[in-house]
N, CA, C and O of each residue as an XYZ file, in Angstrom:
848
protein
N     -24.458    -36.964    -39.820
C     -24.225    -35.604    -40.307
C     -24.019    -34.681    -39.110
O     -24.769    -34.644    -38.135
N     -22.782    -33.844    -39.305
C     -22.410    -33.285    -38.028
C     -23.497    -32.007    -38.073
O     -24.116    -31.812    -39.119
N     -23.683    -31.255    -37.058
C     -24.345    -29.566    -37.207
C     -22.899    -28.949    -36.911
O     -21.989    -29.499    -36.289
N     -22.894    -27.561    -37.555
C     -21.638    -26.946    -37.306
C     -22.126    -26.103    -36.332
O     -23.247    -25.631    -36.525
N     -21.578    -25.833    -35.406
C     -21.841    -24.721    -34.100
C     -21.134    -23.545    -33.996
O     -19.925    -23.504    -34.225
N     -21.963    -22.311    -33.577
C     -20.936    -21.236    -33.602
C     -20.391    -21.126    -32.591
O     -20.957    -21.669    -31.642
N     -19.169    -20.447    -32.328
C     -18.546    -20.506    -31.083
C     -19.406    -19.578    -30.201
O     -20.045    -18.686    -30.759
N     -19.461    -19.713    -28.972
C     -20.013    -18.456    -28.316
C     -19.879    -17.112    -27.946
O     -19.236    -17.148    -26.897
N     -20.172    -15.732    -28.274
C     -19.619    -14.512    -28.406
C     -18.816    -14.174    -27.650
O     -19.021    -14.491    -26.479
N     -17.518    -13.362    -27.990
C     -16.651    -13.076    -26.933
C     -17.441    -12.224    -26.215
O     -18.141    -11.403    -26.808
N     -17.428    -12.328    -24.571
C     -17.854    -11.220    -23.878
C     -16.975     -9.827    -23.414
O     -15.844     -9.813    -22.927
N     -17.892     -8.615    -23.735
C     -17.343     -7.682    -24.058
C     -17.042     -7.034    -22.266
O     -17.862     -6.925    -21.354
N     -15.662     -6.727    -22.283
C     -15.620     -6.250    -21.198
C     -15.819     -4.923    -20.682
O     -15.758     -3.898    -21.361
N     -16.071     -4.991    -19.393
C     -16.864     -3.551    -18.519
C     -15.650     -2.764    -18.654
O     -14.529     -3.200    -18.916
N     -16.029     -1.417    -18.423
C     -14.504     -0.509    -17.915
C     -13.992     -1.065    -17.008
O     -12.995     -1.652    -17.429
N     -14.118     -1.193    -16.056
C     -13.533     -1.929    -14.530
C     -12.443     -3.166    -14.950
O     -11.233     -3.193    -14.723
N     -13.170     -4.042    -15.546
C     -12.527     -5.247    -15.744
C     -11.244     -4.407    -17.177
O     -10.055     -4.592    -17.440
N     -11.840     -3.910    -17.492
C     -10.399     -3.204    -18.533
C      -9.325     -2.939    -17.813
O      -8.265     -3.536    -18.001
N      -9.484     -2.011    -16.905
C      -8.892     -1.171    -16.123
C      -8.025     -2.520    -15.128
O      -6.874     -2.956    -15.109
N      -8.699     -2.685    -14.736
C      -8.115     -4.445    -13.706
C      -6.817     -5.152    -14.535
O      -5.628     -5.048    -14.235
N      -7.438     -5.946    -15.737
C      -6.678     -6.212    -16.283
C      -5.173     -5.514    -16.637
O      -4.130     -6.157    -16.516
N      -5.213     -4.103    -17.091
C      -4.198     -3.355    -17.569
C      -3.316     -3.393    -16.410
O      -2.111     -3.589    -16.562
N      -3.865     -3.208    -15.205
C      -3.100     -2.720    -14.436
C      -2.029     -3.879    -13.365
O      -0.976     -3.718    -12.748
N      -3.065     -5.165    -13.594
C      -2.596     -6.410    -13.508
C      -1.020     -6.206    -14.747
O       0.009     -5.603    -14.440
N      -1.258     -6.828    -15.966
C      -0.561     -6.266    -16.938
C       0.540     -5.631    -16.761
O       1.643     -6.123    -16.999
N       0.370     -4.617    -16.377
C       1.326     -3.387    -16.067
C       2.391     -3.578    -14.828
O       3.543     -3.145    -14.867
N       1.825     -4.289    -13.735
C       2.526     -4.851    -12.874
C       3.369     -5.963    -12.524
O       4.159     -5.963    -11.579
N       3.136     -7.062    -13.454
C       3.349     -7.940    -14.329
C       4.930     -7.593    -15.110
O       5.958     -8.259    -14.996
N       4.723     -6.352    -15.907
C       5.369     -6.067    -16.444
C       6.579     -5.145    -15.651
O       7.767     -5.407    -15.836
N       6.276     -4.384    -15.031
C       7.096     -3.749    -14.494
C       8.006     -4.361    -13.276
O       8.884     -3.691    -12.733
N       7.722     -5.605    -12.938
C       8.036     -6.973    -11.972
C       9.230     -6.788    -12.609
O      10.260     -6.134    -12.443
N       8.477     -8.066    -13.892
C       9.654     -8.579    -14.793
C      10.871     -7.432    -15.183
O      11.974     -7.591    -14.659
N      10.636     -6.191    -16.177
C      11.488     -5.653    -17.075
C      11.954     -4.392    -15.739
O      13.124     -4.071    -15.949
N      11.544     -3.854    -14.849
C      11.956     -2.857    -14.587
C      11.014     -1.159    -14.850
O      10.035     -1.169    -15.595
N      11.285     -0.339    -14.426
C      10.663      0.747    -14.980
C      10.989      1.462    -16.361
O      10.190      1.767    -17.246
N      12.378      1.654    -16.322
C      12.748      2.032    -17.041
C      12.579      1.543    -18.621
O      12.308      2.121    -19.673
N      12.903      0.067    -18.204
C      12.882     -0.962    -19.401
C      11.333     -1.451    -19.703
O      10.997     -2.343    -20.482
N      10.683     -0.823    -19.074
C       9.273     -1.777    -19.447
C       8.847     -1.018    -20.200
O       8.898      0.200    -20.033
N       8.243     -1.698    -21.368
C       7.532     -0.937    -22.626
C       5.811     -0.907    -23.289
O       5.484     -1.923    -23.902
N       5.294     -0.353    -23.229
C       3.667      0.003    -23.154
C       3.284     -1.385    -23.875
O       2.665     -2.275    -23.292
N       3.649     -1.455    -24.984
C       3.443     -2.396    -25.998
C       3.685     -3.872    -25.144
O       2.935     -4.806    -25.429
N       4.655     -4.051    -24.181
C       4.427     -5.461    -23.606
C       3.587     -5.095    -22.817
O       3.251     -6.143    -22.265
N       2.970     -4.230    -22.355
C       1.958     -4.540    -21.020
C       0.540     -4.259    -22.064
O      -0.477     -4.769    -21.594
N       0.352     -3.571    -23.319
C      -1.174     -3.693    -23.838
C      -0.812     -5.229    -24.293
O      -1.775     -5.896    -23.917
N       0.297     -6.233    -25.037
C       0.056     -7.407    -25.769
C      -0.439     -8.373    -24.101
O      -1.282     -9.236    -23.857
N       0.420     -7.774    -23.417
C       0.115     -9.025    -22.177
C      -1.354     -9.038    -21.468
O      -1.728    -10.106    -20.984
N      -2.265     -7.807    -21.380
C      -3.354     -7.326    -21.334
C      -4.418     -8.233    -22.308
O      -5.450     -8.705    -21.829
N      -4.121     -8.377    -23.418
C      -4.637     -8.984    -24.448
C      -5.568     -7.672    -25.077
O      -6.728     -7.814    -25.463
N      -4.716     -6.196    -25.101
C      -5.697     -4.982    -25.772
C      -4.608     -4.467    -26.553
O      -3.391     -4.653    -26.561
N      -5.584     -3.618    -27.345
C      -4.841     -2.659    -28.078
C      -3.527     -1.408    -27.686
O      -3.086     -1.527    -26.543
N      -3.095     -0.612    -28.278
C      -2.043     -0.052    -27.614
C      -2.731      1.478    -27.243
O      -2.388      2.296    -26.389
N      -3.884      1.517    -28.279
C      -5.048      2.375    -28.102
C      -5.876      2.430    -27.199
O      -6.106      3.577    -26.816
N      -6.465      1.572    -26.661
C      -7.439      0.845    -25.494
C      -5.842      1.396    -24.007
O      -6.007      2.184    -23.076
N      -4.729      0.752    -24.290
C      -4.049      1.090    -23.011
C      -4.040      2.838    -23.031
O      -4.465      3.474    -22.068
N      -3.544      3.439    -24.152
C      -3.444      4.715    -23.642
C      -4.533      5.903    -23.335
O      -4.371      6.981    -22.763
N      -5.589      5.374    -23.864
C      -6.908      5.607    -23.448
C      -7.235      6.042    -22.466
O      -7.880      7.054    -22.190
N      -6.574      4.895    -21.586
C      -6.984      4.835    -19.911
C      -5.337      5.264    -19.192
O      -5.382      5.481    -17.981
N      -4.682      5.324    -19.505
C      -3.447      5.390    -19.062
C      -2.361      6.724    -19.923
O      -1.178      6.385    -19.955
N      -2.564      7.668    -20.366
C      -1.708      8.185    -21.135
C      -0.297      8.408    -21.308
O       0.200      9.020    -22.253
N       0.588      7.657    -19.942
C       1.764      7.409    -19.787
C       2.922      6.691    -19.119
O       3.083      7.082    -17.963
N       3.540      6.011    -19.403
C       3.962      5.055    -18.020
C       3.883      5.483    -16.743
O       3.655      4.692    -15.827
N       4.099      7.057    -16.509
C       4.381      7.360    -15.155
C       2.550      7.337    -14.371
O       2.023      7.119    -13.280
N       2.303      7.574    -15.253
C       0.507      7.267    -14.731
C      -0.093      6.103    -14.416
O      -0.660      5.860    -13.351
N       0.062      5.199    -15.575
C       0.448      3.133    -15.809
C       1.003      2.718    -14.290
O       0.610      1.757    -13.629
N       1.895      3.576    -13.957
C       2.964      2.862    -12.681
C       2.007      3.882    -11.367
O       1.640      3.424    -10.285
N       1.860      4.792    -11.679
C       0.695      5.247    -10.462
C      -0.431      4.454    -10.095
O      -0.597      4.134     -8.918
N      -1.244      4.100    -11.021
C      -2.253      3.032    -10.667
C      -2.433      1.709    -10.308
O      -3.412      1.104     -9.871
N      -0.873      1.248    -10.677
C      -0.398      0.037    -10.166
C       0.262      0.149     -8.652
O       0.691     -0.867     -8.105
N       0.320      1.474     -7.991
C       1.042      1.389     -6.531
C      -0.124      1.683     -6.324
O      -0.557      1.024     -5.379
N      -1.150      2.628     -6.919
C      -2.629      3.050     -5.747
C      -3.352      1.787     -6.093
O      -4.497      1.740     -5.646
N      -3.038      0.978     -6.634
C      -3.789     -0.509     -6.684
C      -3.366     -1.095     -5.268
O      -3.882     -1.503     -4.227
N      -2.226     -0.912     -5.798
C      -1.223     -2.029     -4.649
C      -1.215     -1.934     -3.364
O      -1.107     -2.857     -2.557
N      -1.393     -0.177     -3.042
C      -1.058      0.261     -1.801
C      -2.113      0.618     -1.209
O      -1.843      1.216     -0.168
N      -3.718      0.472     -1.500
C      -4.513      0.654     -1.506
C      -5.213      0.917     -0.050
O      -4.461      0.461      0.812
N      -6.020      1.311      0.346
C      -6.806      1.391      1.458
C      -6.690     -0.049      2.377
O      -7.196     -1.037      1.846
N      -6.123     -0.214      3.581
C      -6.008     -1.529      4.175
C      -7.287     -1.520      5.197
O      -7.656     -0.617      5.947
N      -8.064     -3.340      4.893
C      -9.498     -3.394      5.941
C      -8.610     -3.455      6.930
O      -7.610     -4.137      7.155
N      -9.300     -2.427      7.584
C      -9.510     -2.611      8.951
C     -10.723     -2.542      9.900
O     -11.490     -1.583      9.813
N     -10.910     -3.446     10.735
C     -11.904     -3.801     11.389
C     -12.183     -2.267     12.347
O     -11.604     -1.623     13.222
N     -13.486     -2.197     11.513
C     -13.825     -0.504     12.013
C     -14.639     -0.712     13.638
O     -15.453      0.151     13.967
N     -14.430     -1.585     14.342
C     -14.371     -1.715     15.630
C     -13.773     -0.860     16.094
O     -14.170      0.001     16.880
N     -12.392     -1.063     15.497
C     -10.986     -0.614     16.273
C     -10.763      1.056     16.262
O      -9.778      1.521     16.836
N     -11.479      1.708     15.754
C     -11.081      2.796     15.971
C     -12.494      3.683     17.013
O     -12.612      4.904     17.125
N     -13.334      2.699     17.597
C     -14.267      3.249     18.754
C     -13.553      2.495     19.896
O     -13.707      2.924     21.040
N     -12.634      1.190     19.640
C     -12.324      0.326     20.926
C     -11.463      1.430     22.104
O     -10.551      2.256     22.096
N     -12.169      0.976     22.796
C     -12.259      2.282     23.980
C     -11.057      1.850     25.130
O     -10.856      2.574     26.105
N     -10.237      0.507     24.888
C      -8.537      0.567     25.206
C      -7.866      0.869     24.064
O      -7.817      0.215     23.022
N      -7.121      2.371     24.454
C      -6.350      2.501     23.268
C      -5.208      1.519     22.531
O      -5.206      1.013     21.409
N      -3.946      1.442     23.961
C      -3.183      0.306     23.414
C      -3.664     -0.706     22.423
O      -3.233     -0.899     21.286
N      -4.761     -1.399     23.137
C      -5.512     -2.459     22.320
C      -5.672     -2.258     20.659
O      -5.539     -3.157     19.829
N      -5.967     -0.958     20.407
C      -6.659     -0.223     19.342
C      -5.866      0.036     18.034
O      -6.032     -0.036     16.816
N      -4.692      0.456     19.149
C      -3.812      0.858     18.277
C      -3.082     -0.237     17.729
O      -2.702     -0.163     16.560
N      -2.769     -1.514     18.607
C      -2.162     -2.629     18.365
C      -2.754     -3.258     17.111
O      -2.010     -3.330     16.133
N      -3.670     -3.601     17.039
C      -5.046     -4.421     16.298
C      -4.815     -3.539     14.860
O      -4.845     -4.197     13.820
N      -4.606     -2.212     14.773
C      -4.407     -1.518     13.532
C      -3.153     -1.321     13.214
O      -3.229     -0.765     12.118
N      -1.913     -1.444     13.518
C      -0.843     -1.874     13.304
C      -0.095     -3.113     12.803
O       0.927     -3.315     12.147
N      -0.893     -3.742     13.300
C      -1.068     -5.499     12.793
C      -1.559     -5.587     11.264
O      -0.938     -6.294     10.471
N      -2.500     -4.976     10.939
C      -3.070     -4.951     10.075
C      -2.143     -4.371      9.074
O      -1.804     -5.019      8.084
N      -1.715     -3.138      9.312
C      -1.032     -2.335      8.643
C       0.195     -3.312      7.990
O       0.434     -3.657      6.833
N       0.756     -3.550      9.093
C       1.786     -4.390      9.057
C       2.239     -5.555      8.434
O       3.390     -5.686      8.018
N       1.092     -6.673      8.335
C       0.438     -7.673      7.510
C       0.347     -7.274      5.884
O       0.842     -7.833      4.905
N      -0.180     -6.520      5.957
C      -0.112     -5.486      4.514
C       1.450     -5.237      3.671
O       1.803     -5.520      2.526
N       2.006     -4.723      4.567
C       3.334     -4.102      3.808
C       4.227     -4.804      3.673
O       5.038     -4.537      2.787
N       4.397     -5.876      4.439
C       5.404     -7.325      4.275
C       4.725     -8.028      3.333
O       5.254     -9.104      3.054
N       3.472     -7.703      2.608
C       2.915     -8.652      1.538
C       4.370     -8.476      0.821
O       5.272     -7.714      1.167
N       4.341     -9.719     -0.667
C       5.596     -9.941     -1.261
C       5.345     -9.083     -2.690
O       6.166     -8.768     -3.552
N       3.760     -8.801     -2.605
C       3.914     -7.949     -3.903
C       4.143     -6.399     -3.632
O       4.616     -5.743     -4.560
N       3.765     -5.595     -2.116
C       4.139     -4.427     -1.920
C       5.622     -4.229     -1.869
O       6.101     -3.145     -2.199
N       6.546     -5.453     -1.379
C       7.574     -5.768     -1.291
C       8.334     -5.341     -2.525
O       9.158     -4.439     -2.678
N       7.768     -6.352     -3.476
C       8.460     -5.843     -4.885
C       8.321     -4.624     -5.221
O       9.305     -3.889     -5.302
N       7.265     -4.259     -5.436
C       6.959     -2.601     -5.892
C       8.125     -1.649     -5.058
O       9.120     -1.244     -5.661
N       7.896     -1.341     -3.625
C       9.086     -0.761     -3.255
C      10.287     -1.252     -3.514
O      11.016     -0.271     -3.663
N      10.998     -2.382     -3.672
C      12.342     -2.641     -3.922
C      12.398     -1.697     -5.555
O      13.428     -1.214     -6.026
N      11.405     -1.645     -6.008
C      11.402     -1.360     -7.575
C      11.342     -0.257     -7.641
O      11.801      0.209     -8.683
N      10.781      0.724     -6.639
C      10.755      2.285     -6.363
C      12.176      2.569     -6.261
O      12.886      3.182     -7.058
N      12.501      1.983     -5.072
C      14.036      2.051     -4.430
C      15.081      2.427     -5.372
O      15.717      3.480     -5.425
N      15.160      1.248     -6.208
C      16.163      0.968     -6.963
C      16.284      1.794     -7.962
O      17.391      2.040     -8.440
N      14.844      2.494     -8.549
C      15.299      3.510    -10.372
C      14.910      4.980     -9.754
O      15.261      5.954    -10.420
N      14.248      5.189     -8.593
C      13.854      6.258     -8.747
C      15.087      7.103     -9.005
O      14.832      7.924     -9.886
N      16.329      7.200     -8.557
C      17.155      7.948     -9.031
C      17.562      8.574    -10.626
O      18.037      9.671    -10.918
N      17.223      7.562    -11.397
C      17.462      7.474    -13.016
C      16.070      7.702    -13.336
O      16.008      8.158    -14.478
N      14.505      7.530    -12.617
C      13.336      7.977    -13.164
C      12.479      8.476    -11.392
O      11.909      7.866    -10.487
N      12.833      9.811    -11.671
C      12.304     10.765    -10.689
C      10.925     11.105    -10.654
O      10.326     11.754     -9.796
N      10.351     10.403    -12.057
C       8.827     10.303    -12.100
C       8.434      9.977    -10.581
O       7.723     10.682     -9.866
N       9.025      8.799    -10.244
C       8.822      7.755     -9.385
C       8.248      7.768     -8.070
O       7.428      7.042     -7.508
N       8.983      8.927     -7.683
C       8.729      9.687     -6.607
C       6.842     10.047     -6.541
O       5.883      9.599     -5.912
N       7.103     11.241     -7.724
C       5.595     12.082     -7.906
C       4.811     10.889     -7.866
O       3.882     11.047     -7.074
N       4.806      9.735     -8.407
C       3.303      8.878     -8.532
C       3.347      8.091     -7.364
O       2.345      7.467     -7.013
N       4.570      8.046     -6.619
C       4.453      7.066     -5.493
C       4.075      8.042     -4.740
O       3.360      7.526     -3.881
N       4.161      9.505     -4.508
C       3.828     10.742     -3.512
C       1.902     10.469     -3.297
O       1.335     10.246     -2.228
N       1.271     10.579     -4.640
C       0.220     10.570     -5.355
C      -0.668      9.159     -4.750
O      -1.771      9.137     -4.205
N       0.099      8.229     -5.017
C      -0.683      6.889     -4.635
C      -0.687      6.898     -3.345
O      -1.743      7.135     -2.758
N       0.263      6.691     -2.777
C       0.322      6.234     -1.655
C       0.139      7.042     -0.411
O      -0.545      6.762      0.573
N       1.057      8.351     -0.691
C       1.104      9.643      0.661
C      -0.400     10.313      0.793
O      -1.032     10.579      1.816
N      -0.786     10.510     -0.711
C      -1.571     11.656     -0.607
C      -3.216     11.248     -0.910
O      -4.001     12.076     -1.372
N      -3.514     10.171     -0.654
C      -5.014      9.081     -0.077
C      -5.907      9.500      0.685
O      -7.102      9.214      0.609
N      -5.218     10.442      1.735
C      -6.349     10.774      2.756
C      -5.790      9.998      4.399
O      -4.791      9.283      4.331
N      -6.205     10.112      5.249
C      -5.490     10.134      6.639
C      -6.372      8.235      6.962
O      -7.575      7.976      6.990
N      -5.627      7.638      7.078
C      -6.485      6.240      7.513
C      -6.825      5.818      8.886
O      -6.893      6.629      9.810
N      -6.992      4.825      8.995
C      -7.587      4.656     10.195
C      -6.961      4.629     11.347
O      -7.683      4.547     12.340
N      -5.574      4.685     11.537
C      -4.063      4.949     12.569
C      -4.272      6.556     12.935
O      -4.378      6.926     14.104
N      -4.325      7.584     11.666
C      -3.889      8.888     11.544
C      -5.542      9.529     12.375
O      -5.546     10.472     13.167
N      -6.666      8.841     11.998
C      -8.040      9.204     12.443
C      -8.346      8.635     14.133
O      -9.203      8.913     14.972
N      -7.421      7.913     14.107
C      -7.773      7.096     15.959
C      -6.658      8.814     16.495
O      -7.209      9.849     16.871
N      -5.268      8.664     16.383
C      -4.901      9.797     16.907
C      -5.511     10.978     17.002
O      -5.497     11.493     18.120
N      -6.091     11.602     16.058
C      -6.355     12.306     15.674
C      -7.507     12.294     17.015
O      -7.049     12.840     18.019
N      -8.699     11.835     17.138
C      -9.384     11.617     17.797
C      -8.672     12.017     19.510
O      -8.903     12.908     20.328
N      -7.765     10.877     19.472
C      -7.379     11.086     21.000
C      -6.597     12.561     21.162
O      -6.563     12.900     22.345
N      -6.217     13.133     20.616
C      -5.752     14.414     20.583
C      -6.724     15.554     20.478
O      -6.328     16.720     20.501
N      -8.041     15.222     20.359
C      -9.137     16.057     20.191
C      -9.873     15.996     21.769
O     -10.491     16.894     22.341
N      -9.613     14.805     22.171
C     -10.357     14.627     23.648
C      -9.354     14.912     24.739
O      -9.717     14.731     25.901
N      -7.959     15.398     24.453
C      -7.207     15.906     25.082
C      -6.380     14.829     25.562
O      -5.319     15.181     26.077
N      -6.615     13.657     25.512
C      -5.736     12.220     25.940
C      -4.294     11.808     25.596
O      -3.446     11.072     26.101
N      -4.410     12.822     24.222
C      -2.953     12.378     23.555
C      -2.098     13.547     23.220
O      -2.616     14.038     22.217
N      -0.949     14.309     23.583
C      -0.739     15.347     23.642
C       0.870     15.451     22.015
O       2.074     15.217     22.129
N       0.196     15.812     20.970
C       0.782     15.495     19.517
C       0.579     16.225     18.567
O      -0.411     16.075     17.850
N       1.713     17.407     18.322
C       1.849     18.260     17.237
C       0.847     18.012     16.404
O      -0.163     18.708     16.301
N       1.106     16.962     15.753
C       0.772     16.281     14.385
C      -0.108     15.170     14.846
O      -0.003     15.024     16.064
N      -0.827     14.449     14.363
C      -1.726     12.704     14.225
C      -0.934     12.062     13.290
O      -0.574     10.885     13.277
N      -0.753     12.752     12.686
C      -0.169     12.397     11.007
C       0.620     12.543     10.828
O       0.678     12.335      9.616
N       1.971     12.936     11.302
C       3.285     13.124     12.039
C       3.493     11.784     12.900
O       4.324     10.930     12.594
N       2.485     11.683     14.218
C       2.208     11.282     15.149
C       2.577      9.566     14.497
O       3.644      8.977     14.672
N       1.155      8.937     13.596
C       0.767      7.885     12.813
C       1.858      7.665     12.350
O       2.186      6.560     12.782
N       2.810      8.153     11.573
C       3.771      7.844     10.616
C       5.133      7.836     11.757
O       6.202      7.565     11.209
N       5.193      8.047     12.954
C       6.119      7.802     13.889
C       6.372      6.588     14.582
O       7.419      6.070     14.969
N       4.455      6.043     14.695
C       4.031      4.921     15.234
C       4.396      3.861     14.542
O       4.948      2.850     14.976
N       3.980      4.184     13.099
C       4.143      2.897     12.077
C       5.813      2.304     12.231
O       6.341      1.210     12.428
N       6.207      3.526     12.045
C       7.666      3.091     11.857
C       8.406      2.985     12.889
O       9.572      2.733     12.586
N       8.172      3.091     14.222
C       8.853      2.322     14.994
C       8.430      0.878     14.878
O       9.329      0.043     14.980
N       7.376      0.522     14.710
C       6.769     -0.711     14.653
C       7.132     -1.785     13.290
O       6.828     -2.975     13.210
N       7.771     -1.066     12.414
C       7.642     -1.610     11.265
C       9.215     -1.682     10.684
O       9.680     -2.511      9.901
N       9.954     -0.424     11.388
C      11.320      0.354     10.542
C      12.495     -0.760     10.164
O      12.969     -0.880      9.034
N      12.757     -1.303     10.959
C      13.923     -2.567     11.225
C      13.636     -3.605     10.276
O      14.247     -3.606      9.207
N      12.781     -4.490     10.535
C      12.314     -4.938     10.230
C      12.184     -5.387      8.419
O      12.617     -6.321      7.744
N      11.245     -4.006      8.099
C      11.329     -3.557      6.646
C      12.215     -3.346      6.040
O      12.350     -3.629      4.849
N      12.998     -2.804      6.743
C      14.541     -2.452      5.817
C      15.180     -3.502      5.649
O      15.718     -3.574      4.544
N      15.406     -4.763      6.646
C      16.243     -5.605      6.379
C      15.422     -6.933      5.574
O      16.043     -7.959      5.295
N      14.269     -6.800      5.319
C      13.140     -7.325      4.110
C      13.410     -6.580      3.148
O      13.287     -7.407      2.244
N      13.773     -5.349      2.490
C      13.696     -4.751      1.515
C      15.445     -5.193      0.634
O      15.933     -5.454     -0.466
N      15.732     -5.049      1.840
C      17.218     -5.617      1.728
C      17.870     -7.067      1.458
O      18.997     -7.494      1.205
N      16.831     -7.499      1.606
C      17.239     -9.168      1.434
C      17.864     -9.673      2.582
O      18.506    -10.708      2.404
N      17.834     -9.109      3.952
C      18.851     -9.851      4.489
C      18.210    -10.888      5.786
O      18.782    -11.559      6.645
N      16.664    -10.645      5.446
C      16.139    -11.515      6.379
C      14.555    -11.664      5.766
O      14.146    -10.883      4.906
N      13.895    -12.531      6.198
C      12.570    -12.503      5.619
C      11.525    -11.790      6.408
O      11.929    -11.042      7.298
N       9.862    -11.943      6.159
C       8.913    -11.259      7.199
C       8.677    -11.599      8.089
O       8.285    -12.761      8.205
N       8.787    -10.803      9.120
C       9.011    -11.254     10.764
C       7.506    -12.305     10.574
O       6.642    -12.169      9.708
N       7.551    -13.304     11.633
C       6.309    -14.245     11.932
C       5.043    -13.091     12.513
O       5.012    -11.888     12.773
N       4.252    -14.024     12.528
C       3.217    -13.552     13.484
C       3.284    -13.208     14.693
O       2.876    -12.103     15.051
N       3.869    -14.192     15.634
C       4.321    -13.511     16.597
C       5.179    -12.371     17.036
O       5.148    -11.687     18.058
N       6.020    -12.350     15.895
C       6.979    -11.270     16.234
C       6.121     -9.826     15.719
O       6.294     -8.737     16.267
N       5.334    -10.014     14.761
C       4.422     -8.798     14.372
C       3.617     -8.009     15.764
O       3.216     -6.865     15.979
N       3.635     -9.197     16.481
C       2.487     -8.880     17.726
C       3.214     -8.544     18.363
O       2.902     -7.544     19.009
N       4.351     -9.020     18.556
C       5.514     -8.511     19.929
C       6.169     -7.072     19.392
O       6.766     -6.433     20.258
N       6.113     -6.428     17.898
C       6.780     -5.265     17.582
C       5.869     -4.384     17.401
O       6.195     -3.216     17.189
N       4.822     -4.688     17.438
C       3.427     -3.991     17.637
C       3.524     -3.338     18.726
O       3.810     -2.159     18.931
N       3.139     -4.605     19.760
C       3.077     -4.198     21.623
C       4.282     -3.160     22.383
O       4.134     -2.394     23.335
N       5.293     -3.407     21.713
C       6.747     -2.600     22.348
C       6.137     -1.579     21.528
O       5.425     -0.929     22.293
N       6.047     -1.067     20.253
C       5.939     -0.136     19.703
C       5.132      1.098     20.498
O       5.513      2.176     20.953
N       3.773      0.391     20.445
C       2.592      1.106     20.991
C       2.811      1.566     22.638
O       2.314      2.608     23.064
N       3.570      0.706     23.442
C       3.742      0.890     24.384
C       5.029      2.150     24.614
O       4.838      3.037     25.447
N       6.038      2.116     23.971
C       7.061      3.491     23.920
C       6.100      4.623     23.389
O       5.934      5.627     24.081
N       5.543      4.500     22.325
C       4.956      5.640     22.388
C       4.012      6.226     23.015
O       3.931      7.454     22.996
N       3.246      5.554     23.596
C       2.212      5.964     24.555
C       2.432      6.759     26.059
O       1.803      7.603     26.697
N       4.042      5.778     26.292
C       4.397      6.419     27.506
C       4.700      7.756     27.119
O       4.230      8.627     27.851
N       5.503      8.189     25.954
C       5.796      9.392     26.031
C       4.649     10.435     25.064
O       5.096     11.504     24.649
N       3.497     10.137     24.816
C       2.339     10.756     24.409
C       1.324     10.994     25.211
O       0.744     12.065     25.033
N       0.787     10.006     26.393
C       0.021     10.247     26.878
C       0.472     11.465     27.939
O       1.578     11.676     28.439
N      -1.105     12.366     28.137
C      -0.622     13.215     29.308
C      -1.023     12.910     30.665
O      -1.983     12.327     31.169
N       0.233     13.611     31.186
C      -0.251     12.838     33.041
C      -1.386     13.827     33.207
O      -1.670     14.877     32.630
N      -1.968     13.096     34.248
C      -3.144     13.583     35.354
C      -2.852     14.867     35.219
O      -3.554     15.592     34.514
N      -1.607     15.394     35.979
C      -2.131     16.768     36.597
C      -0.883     17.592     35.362
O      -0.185     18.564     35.648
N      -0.893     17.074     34.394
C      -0.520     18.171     33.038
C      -1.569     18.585     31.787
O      -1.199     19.356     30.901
């Protein structure tokens, strides 16, 4: 004689893990269909929630697609050594790398090719990518300058001007012709070698001489 068994209760999920999921979901979705073309209803069925439960937490695609780039684009570790390491070059190199490692990932990859391509036809695109990504707070590149420009070492309008000059000499080429399809992500070594030239042009013309 068999015993019949009950199955075991579905476990009810936390906000967090809601939120995770959707936004997984959502990215998922916006991969596949596009911005334009992606529709709430495939990213709550692919979620495995209601269409209620998604708008809950999300009240609109352009919000849906914000939390999926401030997911994506998120705060990068960096080894908080590096912004007391007392050779700058060194410092700056080591957080550029990092940076760098980051943005050649293949899923930040997609997301910008996917910015690229609709923001013209959905100008949302802009505002939530402004939101996620620009407007975070100054990281650990923009806070090392920042620093050396406070102790008088680094002579720079801006940090944050400064940071976003650095990145992209280090990164500019490179990215574009990855975004473009026309080459893949530089190796490791070459990350380290576009790092080192990078940091080194700018330093020569940032640092101040002795007797200025």
């Amino acid at each position: 004689m068999s015993i019949a068994t009950e199955a075991p209760p579905r476990r009810r999920l936390g906000e967090a893990d809601r939120l995770r999921l959707l936004r997984e979901a959502a990215e998922d979705v916006f991969l596949r269909d596009g911005y334009a073309a992606a529709r709430m209803d495939d990213v709550a069925a692919l979620a495995g929630m209601s269409k209620r439960t998604l708008y809950q937490h999300f009240p609109s695609k352009a919000e849906l697609f914000g939390a999926v780039m401030k997911d994506c684009f998120g705060p990068v570790a960096i080894d908080p050594a590096l912004e007391s390491e007392p050779e700058l070059a060194a410092a700056l190199c080591g957080m550029l790398v990092a940076l760098t490692h980051h943005i050649f990932e293949p899923r930040q990859v997609a997301i910008l090719r996917l910015v690229i391509g609709e923001v013209k036809r959905s100008p949302e695109l802009a505002d939530a990518f402004n939101r996620a990504v620009l407007d975070k707070g100054a990281n650990a590149l923009e806070r090392r300058l920042a620093a050396e420009v406070a102790k008088g070492r680094l002579s720079l309008t801006d940090p944050v001007e400064g940071a976003h000059m650095l990145f992209g000499m280090a990164i500019g080429a490179a990215h574009m012709f990855l975004l473009l399809g026309l080459q893949g992500p530089p190796t490791e070594a070459e990350m380290h070698r576009l790092t080192r030239d990078a940091v080194d042009v700018f330093l020569r013309g940032a640092l101040r001489s002795a007797d200025g």
